[in-house]
DRENRO-449669 format. One record per residue (C-alpha): residue in three letters; x, y, z. Coordinates in Angstrom, 1 decimal, always signed. Example, Ala and Ser with C-alpha at 12.3 -4.5 7.8 and 13.67 -1.06 7.14 Angstrom:
REM residues 2
residuo; px; py; pz
ALA; +12.3; -4.5; +7.8;
SER; +13.7; -1.1; +7.1;
END
This chain:
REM residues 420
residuo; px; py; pz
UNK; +7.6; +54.4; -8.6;
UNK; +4.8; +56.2; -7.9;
UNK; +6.8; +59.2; -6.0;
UNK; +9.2; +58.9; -8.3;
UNK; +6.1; +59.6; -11.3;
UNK; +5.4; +62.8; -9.0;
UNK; +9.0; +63.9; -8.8;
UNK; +9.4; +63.3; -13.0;
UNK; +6.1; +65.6; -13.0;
UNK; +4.4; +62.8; -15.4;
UNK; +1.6; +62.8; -12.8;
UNK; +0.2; +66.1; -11.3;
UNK; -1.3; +65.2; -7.4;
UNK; -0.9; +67.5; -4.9;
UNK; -3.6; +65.8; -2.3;
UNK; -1.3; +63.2; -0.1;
UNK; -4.5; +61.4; +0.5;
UNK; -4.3; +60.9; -3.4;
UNK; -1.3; +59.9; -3.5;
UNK; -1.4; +57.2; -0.4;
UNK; -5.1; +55.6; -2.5;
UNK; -2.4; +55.2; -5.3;
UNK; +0.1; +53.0; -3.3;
UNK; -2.8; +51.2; -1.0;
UNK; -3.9; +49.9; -4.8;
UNK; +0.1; +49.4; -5.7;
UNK; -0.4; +47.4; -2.3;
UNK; -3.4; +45.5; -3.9;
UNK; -1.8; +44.8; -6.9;
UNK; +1.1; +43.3; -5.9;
UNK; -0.9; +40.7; -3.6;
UNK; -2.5; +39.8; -6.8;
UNK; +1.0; +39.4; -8.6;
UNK; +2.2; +37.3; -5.4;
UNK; -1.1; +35.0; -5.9;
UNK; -0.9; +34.9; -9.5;
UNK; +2.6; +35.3; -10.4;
UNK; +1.6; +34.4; -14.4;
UNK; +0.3; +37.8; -14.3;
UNK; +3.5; +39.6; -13.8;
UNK; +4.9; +39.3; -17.3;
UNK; +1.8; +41.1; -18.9;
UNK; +1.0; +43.6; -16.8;
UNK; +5.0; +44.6; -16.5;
UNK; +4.8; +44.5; -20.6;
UNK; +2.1; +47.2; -20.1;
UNK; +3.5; +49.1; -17.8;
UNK; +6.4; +50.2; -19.9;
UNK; +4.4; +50.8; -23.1;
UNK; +3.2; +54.5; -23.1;
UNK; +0.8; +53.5; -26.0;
UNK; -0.9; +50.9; -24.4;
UNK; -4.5; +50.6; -24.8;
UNK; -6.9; +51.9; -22.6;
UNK; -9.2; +49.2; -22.8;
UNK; -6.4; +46.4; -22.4;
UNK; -7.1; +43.8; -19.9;
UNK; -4.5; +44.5; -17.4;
UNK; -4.9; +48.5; -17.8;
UNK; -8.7; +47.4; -16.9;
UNK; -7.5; +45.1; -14.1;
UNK; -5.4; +47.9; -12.6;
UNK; -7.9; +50.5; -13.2;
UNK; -10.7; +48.3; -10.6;
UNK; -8.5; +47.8; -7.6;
UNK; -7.6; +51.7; -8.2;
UNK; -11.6; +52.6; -8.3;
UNK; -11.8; +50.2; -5.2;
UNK; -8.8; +52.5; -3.1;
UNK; -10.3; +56.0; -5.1;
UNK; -13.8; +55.7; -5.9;
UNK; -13.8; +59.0; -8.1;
UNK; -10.4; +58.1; -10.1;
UNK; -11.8; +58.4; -13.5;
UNK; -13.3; +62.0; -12.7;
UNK; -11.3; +63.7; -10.5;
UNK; -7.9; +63.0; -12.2;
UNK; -6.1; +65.7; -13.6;
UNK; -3.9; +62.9; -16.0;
UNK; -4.9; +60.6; -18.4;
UNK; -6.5; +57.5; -16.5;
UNK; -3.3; +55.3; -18.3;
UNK; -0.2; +57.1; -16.8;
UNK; -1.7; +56.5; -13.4;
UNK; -2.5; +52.8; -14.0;
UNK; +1.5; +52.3; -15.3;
UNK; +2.4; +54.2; -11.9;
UNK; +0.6; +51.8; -10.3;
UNK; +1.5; +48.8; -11.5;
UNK; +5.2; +50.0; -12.0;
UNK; +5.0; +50.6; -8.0;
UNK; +3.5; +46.7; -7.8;
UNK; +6.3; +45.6; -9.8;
UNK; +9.3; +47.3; -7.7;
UNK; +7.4; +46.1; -4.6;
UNK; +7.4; +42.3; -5.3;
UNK; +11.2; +42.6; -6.9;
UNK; +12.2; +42.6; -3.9;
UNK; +11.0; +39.2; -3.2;
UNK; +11.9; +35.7; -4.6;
UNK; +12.6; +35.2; -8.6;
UNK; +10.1; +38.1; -9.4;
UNK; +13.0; +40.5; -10.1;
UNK; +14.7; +38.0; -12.7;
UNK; +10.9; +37.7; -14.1;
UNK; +10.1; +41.2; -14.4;
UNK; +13.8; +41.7; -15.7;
UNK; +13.9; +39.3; -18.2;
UNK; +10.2; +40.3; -19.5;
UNK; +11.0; +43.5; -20.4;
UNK; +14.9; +43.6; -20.7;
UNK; +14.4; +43.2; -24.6;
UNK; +11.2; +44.7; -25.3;
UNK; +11.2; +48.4; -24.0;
UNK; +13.6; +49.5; -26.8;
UNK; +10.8; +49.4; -28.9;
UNK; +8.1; +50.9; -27.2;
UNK; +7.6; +55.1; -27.5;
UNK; +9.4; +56.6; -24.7;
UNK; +10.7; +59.7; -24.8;
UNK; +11.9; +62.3; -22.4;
UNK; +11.4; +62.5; -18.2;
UNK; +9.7; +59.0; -18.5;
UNK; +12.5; +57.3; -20.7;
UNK; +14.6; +58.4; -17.6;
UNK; +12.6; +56.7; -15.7;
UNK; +12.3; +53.5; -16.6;
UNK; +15.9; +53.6; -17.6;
UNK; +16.6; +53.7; -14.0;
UNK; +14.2; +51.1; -13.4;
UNK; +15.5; +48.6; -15.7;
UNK; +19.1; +49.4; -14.2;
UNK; +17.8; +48.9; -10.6;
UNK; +16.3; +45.7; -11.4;
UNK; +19.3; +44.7; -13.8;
UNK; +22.0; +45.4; -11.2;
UNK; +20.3; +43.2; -9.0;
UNK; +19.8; +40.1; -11.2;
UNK; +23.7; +40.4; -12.0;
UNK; +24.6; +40.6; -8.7;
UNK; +22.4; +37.6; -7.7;
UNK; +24.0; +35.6; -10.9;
UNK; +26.9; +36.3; -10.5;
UNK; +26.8; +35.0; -6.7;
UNK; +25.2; +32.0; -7.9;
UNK; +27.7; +31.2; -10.8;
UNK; +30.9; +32.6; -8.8;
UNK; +33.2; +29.6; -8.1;
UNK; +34.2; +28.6; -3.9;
UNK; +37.2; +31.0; -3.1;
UNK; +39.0; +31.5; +0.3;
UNK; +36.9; +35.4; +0.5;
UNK; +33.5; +33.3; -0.1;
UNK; +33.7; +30.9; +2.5;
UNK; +31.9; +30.8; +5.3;
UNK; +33.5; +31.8; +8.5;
UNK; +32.8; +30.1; +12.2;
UNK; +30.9; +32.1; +14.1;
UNK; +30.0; +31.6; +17.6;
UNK; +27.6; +33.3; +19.8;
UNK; +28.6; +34.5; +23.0;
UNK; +25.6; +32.9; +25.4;
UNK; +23.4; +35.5; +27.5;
UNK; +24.4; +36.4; +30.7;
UNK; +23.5; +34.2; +33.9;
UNK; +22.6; +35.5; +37.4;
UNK; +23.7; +32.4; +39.4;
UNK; +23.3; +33.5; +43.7;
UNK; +24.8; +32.0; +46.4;
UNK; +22.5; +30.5; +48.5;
UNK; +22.5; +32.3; +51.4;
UNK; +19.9; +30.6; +53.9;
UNK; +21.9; +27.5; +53.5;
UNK; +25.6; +29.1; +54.1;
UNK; +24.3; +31.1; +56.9;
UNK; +22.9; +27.8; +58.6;
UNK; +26.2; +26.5; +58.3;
UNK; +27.7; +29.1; +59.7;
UNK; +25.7; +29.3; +62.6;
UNK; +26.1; +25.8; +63.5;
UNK; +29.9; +26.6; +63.3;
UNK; +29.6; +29.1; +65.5;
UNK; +27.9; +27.4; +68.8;
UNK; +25.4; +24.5; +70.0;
UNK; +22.5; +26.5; +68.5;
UNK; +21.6; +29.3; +66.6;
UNK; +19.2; +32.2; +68.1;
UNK; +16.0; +30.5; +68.1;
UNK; +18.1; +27.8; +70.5;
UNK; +18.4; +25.1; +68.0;
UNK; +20.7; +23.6; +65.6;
UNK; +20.3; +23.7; +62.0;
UNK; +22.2; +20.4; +61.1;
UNK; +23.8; +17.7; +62.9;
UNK; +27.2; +18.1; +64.8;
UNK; +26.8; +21.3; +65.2;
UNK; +30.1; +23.2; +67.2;
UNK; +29.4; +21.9; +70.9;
UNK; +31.3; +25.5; +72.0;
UNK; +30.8; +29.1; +71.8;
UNK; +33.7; +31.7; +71.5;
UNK; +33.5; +32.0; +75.7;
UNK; +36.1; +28.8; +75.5;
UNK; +37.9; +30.4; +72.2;
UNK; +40.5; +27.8; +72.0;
UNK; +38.2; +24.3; +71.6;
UNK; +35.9; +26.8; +70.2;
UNK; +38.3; +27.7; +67.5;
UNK; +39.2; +23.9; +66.2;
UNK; +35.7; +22.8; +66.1;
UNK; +34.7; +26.6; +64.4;
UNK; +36.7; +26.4; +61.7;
UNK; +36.5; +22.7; +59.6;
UNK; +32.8; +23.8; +60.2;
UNK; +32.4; +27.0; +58.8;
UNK; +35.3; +25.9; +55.6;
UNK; +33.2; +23.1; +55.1;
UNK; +29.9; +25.2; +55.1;
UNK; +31.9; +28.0; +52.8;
UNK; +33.1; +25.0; +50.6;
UNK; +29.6; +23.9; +49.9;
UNK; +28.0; +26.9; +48.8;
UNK; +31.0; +27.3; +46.6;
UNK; +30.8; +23.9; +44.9;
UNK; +27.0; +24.6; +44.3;
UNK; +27.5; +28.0; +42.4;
UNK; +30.3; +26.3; +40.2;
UNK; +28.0; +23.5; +38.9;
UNK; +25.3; +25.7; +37.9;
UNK; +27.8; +27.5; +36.0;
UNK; +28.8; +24.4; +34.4;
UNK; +25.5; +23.4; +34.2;
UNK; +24.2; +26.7; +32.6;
UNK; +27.4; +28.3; +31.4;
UNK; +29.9; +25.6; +30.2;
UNK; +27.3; +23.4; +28.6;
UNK; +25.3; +26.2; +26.8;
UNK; +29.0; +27.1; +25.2;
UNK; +29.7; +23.3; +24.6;
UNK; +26.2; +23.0; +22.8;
UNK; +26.8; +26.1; +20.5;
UNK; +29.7; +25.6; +19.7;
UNK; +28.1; +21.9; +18.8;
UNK; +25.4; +24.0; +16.5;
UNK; +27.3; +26.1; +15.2;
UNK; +29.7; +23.7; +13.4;
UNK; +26.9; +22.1; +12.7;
UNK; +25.6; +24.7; +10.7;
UNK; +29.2; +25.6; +9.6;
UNK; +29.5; +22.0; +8.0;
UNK; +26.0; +21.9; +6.4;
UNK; +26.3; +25.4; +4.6;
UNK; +29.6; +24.3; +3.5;
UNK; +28.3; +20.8; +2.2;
UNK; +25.9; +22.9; +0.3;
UNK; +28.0; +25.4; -1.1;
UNK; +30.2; +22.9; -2.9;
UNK; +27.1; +20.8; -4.3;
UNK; +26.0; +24.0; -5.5;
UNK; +29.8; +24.8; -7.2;
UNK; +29.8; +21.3; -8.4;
UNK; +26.8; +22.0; -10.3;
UNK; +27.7; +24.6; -11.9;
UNK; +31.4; +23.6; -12.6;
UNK; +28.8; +20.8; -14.5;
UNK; +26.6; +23.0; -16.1;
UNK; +29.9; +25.1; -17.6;
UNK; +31.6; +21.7; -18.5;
UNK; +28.0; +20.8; -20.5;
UNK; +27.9; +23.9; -22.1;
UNK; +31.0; +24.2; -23.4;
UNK; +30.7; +20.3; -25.1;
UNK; +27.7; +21.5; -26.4;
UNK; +29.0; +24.8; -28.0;
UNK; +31.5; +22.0; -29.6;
UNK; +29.2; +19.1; -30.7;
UNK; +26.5; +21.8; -32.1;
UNK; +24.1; +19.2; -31.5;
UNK; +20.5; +20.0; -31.2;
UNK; +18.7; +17.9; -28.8;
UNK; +15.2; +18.9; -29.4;
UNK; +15.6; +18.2; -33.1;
UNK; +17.9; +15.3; -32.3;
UNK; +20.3; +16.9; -35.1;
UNK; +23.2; +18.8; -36.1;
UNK; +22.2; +22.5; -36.0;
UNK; +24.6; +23.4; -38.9;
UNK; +22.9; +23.6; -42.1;
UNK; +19.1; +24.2; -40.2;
UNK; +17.3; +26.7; -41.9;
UNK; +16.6; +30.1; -40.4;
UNK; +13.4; +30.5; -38.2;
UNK; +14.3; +26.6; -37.0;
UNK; +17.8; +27.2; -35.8;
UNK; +17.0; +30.2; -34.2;
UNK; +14.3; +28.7; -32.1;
UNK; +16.4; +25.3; -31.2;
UNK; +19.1; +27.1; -29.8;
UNK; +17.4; +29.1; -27.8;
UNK; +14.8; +25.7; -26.7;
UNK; +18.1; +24.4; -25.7;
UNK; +20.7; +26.6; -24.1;
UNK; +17.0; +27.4; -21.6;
UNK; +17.1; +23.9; -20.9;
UNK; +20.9; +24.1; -19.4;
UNK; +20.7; +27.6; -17.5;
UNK; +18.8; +28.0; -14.1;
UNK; +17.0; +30.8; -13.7;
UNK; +19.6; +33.3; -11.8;
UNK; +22.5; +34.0; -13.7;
UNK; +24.6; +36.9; -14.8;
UNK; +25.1; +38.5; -17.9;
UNK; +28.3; +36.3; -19.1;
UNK; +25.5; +33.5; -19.8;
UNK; +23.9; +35.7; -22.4;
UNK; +27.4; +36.6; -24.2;
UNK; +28.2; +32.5; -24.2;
UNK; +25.0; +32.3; -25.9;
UNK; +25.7; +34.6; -29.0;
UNK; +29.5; +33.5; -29.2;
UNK; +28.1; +30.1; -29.8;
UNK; +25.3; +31.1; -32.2;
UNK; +27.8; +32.7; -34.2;
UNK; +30.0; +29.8; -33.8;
UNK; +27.4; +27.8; -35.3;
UNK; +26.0; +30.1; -38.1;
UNK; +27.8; +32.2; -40.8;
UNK; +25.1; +34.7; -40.8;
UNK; +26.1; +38.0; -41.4;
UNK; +24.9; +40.3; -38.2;
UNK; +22.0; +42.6; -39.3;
UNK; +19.2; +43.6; -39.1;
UNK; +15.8; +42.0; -40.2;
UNK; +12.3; +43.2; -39.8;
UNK; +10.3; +41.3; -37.2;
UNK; +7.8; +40.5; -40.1;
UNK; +10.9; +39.1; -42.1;
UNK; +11.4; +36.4; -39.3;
UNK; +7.8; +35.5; -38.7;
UNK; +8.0; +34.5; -42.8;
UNK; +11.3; +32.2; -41.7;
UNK; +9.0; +30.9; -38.6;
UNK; +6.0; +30.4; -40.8;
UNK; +7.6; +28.1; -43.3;
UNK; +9.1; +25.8; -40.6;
UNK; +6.1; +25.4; -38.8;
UNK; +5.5; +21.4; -39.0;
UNK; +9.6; +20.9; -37.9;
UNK; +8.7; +23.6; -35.1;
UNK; +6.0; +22.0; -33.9;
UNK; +8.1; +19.0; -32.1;
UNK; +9.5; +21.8; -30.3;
UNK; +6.1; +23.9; -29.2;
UNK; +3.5; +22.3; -27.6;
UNK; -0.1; +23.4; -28.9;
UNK; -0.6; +26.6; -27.0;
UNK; -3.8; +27.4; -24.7;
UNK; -5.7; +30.4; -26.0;
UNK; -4.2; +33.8; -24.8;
UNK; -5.2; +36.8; -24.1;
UNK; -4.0; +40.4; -23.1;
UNK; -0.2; +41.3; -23.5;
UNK; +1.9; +38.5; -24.6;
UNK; +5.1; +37.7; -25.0;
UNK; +7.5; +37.3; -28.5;
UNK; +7.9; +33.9; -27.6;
UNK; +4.0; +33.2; -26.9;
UNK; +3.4; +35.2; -30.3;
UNK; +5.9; +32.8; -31.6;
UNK; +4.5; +29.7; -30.4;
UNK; +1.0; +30.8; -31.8;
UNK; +2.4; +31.6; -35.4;
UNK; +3.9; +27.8; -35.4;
UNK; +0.5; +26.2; -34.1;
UNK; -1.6; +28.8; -36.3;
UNK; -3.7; +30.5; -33.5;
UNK; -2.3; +34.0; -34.8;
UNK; -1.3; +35.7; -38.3;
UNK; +1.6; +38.1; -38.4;
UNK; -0.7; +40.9; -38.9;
UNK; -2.1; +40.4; -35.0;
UNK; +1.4; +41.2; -34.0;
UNK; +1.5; +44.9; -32.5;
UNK; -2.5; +44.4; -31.5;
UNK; -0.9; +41.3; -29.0;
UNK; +2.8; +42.3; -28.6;
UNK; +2.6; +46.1; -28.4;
UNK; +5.5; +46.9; -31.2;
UNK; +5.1; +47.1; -34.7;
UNK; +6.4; +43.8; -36.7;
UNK; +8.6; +46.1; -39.0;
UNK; +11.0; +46.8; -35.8;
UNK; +14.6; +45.7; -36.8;
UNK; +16.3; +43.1; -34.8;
UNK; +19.4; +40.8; -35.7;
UNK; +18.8; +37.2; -35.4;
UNK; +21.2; +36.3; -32.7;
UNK; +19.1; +39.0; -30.7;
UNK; +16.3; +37.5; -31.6;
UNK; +17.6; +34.3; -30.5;
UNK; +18.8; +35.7; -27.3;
UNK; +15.2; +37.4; -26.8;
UNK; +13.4; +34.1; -27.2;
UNK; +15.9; +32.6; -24.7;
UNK; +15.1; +35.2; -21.7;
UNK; +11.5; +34.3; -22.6;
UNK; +12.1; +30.9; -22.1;
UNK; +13.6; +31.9; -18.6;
UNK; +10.5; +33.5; -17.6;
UNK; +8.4; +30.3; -18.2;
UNK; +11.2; +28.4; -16.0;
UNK; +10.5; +30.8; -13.2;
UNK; +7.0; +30.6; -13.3;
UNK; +6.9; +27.0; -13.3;
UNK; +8.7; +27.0; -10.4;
UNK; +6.4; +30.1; -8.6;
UNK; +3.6; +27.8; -9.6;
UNK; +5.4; +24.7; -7.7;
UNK; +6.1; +26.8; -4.5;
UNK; +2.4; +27.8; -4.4;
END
């Protein structure tokens, strides 16, 4: 990202050295991430906000491991100290998407969000193709995952042709053989094995019958002894791949169709949900709920069916279902208008949201949310926390949708946390 900042002309270094202090920290940065994966959805919410704070916690974060890789960053740079920090971290964030669940975590951080924040231009390009990079990726991962076992899927036998083995004949021992076939005694005047040919060729016919049983049987030996190493080495190392490799074969297919069956499941459970519209963390009907409540349940529940990879279908089941639910008419409400809805429903919320810790730097719409129900923030702390203004428009079934990706991102966490 950071070469592609340069390219954009949205950062003006000429000095390679520079530019290679940039991507050490980049380097830095993303150790941090892999350490502290909780840390990935803020600082990838600040990366994409051009009006960011300066004195933001993660731009401050980012702005120490960069003094640490370029002592003089803050007076040598010819750009504002912030579009370098998003360069940096933008370059942390494409390095660890390539690794794990972090690309459906950065995705579905900032997949709703960055509509809202002030792009414009060269940059607005640039994160366009970001986002597309990362989305491509997450779809093609989902839609793996969710894709049901055809004959073009399967897996395929495949066995390893074994190494090449350098099997000699044994030479000395033929060679004894055949001088004992040949005469009483070889040149040093003795015999190598018993019964050795009591002629030599100066009486060629007795020497004849006793020369040859000797020297087939002598020729017959060393034979017999390169075949069994070839057994030995050749035949059984086939035998015990082949042996693996079913093996292997047999487990990946066991796997594959537990992992079908599961989601055959999931898709059965969604769809008798979608017809019961049955709430299960209210323990009630979702039909007649009031706005702000049914907004939040659905999205508390439909995260509690989906796993964390999955492709963009998932998201159009979701809103086909929310408007299968609701007759709501599909526009758009101010963000502040919602957080009135959320505010009134706060006690019937509260069996949903657990009392949140206290939080600070960037946060997400659902962590806002969460606050507003347990009273730790006011609507008016919305932009200073979020980054957008509270009168951006939004419909509620996007705003349902939104909270569910946020959901997601908890999900993934708690399992990054689990791993580590």
């Amino acid at each position: 990202m950071i070469q592609e900042f340069l390219n954009y002309n949205l950062i003006s270094i000429t000095d390679d050295n520079i530019v290679e202090k940039l991507k050490k920290a980049s380097d830095d940065l993303a150790i941090e991430f892999r350490h502290n994966s909780s840390k990935v959805r803020s600082f990838a919410l600040v990366a994409l906000d051009p009006d960011a704070l300066i004195d933001n916690i993660e731009v401050t974060e980012a702005k120490e491991i960069i003094l640490k890789n370029w002592s003089t960053f803050l007076n040598n740079s010819k750009d504002t100290p912030l579009t370098l920090v998003r360069a940096v971290i933008l370059e942390a964030l494409e390095i660890i998407s390539k690794e794990g669940l972090f690309v459906s975590l950065i995705w579905l951080t900032i997949r709703n969000i960055h509509r809202y924040y002030n792009l414009k231009g060269k940059e607005k390009d640039l994160i366009s193709n970001f986002l597309q990079r990362l989305g491509e990726e997450v779809e093609r991962q989902g839609v793996k995952k969710w894709a049901l076992l055809s004959m073009a899927s399967r897996e395929k036998l495949t066995v390893t042709k074994p190494e090449a083995i350098n099997i000699k004949t044994d030479l000395t021992t033929l060679q004894k053989k055949l001088e004992d076939a040949s005469g009483p005694n070889n040149s040093e005047s003795k015999m190598n094995y018993e019964s050795p040919n009591p002629y030599w060729p100066n009486q060629p016919q007795s020497w004849t019958y006793e020369f040859a049983p000797r020297a087939a049987k002598g020729i017959a030996e060393a034979i017999d002894k390169v075949l069994k190493e070839l057994q030995t080495k050749v035949l059984n190392g086939i035998q015990t791949n082949i042996y693996d490799s079913v093996n292997d074969l047999i487990t990946k297919i066991y796997e594959d169709v537990v992992e079908r069956n599961r989601f055959l499941q999931i898709r059965t459970e969604l769809i008798w949900w979608k017809e019961a519209c049955y709430s299960v963390s209210l323990n009630q009907s979702y039909k007649n709920q009031q706005r702000g409540v049914l907004q939040v349940a659905i999205a508390f529940d439909y995260a509690s069916f989906i796993p964390e990879i999955y492709p963009t279908s998932v998201d159009y089941f979701l809103k086909e279902t929310y408007k299968n639910i609701t007759a709501d008419e599909d526009k758009n409400l101010k963000l502040s208008e919602i957080f009135k809805m959320i505010e009134q429903c706060r006690n019937q919320l509260k069996t949903i949201f657990i009392e949140p810790d206290a939080l600070l730097g960037r946060i997400s719409l659902l962590d806002f949310i969460v606050g507003l129900v347990w009273e730790k923030f006011t609507t008016k702390q919305f932009q200073k926390f979020v980054g957008i203004s509270d009168n951006s428009e939004i419909t509620l079934v996007e705003f349902t949708i939104w909270l569910f990706h946020d959901l997601q991102t908890l999900k993934i966490l708690a399992g990054n946390t689990r791993e580590s």
